[in-house]
N, C-alpha and C positions, 0 to 999 in steps of 0.2 A: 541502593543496598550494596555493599562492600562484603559478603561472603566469606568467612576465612575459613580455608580447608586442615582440618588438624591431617597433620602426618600420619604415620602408623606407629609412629614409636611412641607421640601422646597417646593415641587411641590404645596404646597393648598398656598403657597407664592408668587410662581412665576404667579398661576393663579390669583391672588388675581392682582399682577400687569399688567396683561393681561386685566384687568377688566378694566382699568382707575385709579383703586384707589391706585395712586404711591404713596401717603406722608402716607398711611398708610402700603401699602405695603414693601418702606424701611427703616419704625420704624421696622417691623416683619423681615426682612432679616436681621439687625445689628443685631439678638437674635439667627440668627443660627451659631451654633461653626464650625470651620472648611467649606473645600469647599471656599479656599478663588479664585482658578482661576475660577470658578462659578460664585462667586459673581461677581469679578470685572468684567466681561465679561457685567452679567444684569446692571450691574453699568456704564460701558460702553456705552450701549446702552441707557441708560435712559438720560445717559450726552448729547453722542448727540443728541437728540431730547428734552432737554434742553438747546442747544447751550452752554454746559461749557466745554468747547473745551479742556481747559489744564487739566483737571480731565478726560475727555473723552481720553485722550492719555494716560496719566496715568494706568487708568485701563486697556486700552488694550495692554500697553504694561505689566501689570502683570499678566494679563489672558491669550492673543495668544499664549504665548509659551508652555504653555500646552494645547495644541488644540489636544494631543492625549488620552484625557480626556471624548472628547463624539465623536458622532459619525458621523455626519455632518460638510460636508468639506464647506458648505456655511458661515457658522458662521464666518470661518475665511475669506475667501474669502469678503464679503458683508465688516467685520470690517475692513480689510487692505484698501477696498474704500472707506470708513469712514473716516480712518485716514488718509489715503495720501490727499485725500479732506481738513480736518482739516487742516493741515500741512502746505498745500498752501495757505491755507485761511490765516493762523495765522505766516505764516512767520517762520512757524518751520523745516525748511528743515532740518539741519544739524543734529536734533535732530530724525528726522525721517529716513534719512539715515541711522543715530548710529547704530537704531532699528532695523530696515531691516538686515543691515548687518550682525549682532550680533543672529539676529533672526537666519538666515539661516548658519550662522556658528556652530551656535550649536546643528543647524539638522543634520546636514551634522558628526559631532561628533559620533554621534547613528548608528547603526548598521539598516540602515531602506531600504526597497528594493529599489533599482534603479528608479524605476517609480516612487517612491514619491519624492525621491531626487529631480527628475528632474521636477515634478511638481511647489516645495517648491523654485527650482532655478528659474522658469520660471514666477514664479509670483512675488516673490521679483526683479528680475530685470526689468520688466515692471513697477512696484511703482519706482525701482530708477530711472527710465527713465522720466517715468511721472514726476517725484521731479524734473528732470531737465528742466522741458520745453518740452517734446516729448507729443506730442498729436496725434489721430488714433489710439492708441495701442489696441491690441484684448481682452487685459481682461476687456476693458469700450462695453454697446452694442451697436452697430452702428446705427448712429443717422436716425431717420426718414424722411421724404421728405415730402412736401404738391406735391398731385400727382394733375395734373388738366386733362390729357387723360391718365386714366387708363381702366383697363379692365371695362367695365358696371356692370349695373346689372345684364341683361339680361344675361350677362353671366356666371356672379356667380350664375343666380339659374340653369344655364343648368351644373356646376360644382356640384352643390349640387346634382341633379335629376341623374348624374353619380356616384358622388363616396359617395352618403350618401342620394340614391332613398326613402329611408323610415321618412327621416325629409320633412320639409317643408320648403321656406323662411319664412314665418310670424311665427316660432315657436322658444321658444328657445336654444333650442339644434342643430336647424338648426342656430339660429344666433350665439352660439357660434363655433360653425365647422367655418362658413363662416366671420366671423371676425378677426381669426388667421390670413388670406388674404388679405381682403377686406381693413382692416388699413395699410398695406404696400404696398399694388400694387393697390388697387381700385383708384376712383377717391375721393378726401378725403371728402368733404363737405356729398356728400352722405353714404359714410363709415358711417360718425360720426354722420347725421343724424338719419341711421340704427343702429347704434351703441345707442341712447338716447333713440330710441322705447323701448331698451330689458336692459337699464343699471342697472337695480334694482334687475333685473333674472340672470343675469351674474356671476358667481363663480366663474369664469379661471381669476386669477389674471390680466395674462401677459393680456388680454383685456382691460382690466383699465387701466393700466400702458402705453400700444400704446395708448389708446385712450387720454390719458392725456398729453401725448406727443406730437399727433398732434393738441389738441386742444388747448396747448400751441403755438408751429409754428401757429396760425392761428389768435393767440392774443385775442382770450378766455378764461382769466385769471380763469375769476370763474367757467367755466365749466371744465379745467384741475383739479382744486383743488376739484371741486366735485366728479371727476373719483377718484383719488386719496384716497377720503374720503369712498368712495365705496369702491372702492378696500382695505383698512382698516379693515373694518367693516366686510369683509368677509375674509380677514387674516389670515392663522393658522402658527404655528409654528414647524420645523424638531425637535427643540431638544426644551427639557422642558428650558432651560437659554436664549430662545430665547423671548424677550417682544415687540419687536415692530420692523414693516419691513424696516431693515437694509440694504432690497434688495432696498431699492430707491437710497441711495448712488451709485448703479451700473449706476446709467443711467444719464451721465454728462449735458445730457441737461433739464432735470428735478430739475438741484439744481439753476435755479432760485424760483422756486416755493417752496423752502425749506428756507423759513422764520423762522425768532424765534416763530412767534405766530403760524402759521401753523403747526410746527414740534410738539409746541406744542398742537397742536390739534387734530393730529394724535396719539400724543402719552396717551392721555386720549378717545380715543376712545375703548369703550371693544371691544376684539378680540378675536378670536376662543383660544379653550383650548387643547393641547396637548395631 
């Protein structure tokens, strides 16, 4: 692994795009020399959440392959659901096959242990699969349910007064413990009721993200896109090339809700800094 350390004056760039302020932020990237799988990567990311789809593949295909560059195995992960997403979208299969394949050929070239091999094998063959029409596969996360006889309440606080006695239910560190649960197995209307008491206190991303989920399934357009917009706002990122969360690509039932104007409106949302 080859490590590359950004400077401070990429990092006061890449915060600067972190901020909202992308048209001034990649005037100040075209002026850094070098660090080109770097840039394409933020470049990448800002495309797609620009929807310019054929520029968005572009750069990840001249970024991903140097993904032993930093040190965050999401980056690539989140991008590879990006792209295979793109791909299907824009009728680019064959061209993303190329890439896959080519990609993991030339992993496989390298001298890299065994476990990553078989990592690098296991995740390009799921996108080729996906490219072909296979849906279910474990590297998308599994879709949510509207639950209508789930556990109660009453029994979620008798879960909490057991295994986390010193929270409360009306608190929010008790509502984040108990909403990792309560949006998968609860009964959903009240989840997501209890889930809007505490949504502005709430840090833990994945909360946002189930709650957006089922308040999509529930055909709560604007309260999904709100969760969303929260979960945004409180944001951060693993590696300083990271601008804006790539991890919603992960979740195939969420990309109705990923509009041009939406994306773009996450994407000028300021977000935490590195």
């Amino acid at each position: 692994m080859s490590i590359v350390k950004i400077p401070k004056k990429f990092r006061d760039i890449l915060n600067t795009l972190r901020s909202g302020q992308i048209v001034i932020g990649l005037e100040q990237l075209e002026k850094i020399k070098g660090f080109e799988p770097q840039k394409a990567i933020v470049n990448a990311e800002i495309d797609y959440f620009n929807s310019n789809y054929e520029s968005a593949m572009t750069n990840d295909e001249n970024g991903l392959p140097f993904n032993d560059q930093w040190y965050a195995g999401n980056v690539l992960s989140e991008h590879f659901s990006a792209y295979t997403n793109t791909a299907l979208r824009t009728g680019n299969i064959s061209r993303a096959e190329g890439f896959y394949n080519n990609f993991l050929t030339e992993k496989e070239k390298l001298n890299l242990p065994e476990h990553q091999i078989r990592t690098y094998r296991h995740q390009i063959n799921h996108h080729l699969a996906k490219l072909k029409g296979e849906n279910g596969l474990s590297i998308w996360s599994k879709p949510l349910k509207i639950v209508k006889d789930g556990k109660s309440t009453d029994e979620f606080i008798a879960q909490l007064k057991e295994c986390r006695p010193q929270l409360t239910f009306d608190s929010e560190k008790g509502a984040e413990y108990l909403l990792h649960f309560m949006l998968e197995s609860g009964n959903t209307d009240e989840s997501l009721t209890y889930y809007e008491k505490f949504a502005d206190k709430i840090f833990i991303g994945d909360i946002h993200i189930n709650a957006a989920r089922l308040f999509l399934l529930t055909g709560q357009i604007d309260k999904a896109n709100q969760a969303l917009v929260t979960f945004a706002k409180n944001w951060y990122p693993v590696e300083h090339i990271q601008i804006t969360p790539m991890v919603l690509f992960d979740y195939e039932d969420l990309l109705p809700l990923l509009t041009k104007e939406f994306k773009q409106e996450i994407l000028n949302i300021p977000k935490g800094n590195q």
